[in-house]
C-alpha positions in Angstrom: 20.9 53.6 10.0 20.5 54.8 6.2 17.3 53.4 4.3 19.6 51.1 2.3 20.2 49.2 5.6 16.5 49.1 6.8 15.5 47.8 3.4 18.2 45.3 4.1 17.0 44.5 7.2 13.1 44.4 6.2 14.2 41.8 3.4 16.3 39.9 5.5 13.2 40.0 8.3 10.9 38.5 5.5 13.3 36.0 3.7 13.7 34.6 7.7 10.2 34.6 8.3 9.6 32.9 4.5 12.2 30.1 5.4 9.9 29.5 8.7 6.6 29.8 6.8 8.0 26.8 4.2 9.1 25.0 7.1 5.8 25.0 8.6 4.1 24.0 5.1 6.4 21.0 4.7 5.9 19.6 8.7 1.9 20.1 8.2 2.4 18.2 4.7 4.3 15.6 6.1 1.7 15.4 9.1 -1.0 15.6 6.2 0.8 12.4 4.5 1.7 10.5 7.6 -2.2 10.6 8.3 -3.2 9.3 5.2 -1.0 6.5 5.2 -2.3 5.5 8.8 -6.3 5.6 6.9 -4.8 3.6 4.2 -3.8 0.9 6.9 -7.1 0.9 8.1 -8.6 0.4 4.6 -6.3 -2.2 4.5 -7.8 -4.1 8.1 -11.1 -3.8 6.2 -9.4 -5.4 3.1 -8.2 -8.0 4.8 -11.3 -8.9 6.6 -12.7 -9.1 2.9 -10.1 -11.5 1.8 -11.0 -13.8 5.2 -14.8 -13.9 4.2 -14.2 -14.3 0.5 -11.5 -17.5 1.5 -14.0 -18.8 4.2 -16.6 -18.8 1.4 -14.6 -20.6 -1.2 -13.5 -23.1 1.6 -16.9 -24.2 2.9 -18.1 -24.6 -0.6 -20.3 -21.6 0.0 -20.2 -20.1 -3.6 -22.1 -23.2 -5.3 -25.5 -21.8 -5.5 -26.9 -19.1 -7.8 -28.1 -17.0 -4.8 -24.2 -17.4 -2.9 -22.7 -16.0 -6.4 -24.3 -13.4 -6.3 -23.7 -12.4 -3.1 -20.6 -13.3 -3.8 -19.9 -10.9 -6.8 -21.7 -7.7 -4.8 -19.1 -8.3 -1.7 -16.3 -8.8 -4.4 -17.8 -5.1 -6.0 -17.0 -4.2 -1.9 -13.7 -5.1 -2.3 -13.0 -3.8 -5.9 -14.3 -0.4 -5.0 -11.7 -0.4 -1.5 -9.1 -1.1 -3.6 -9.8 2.1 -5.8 -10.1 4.0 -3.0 -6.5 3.1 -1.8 -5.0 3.5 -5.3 -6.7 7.4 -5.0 -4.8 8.1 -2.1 -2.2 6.3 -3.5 -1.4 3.2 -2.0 -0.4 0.5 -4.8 -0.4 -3.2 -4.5 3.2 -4.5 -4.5 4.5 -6.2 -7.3 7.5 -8.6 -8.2 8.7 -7.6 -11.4 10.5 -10.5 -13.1 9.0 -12.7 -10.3 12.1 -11.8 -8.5 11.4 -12.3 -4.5 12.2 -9.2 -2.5 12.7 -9.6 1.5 11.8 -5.9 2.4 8.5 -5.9 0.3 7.2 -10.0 0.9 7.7 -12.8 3.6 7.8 -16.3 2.4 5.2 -18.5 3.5 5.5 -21.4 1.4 7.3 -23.2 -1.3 6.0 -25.2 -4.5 8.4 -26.9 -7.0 8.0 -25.3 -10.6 10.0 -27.0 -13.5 10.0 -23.9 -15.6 10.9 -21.2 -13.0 14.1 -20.5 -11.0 14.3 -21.7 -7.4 13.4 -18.5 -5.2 11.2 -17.0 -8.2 7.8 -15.5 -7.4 4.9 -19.1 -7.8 2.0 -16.8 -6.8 0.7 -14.3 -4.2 -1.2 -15.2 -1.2 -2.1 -11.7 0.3 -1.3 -8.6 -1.7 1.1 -6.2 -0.6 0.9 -2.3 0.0 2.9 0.4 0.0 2.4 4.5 -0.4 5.2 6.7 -1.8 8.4 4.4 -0.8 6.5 3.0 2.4 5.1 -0.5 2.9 1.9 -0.8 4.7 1.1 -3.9 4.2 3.8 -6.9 3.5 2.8 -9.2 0.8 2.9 -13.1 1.5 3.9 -15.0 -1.2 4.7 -18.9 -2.6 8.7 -18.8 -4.0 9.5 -21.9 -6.1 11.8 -24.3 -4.4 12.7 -27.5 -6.6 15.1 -29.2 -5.0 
């Protein structure tokens, strides 16, 4: 074998073994990723366990005193801080641009008549959505306008 065809073979060897390397990288980022989207789901069990105690509140008529608001504000401070900490590792609320309802991001779980909007337009949202790079984590439930 002439040195031309071992230097062939040595960069051959360590293009092979640079093609394995990057596919190790990308399966240990995708591993990396796949874990922090499963945290971000649990972030968002705690969220939602937020949003029960702050609607309990605001349906018992908890949040008339000065003492209640407070509280009130320093378990919404909770909740605002949660929600930077999912945007960090970047998980974004969904949104309806236009107000335009979309099936694979938001299920439906009411209607409201609404003279000025379209029927199947966005009214409100009930529970924010979630999603991380192009996946939902979290469907959003939402009111669609329905006027006849």
């Amino acid at each position: 074998m002439s040195k031309f065809d071992e230097i062939r073979e040595e960069i051959k060897g360590l293009y092979d073994e640079n093609i394995h390397l990057n596919n190790w990288i990308s399966t240990q980022e995708q591993s990396s990723d796949n874990q922090v989207s499963e945290i971000c789901k649990d972030f968002l069990q705690v969220l939602e366990a937020f949003e029960w105690a702050e609607a309990t509140i605001h349906e018992r008529g908890l949040d008339q005193s000065k003492i209640s608001t407070s509280a009130i504000a320093r378990m919404l401070t909770a909740k605002t801080k949660l929600i930077e900490v999912l945007e960090h590792y970047g998980a974004f609320r969904v949104s309806f641009p236009e107000d335009d309802f979309d099936a694979t991001k938001a299920k439906i779980v009411g209607t409201e008549p609404d003279e000025e909007k379209a029927d199947g337009k966005v009214l409100r949202i009930v529970r924010d959505g979630f999603y991380r790079k192009d996946r939902l984590l979290r469907q959003a439930e939402v009111i669609v306008v329905k006027n006849s």
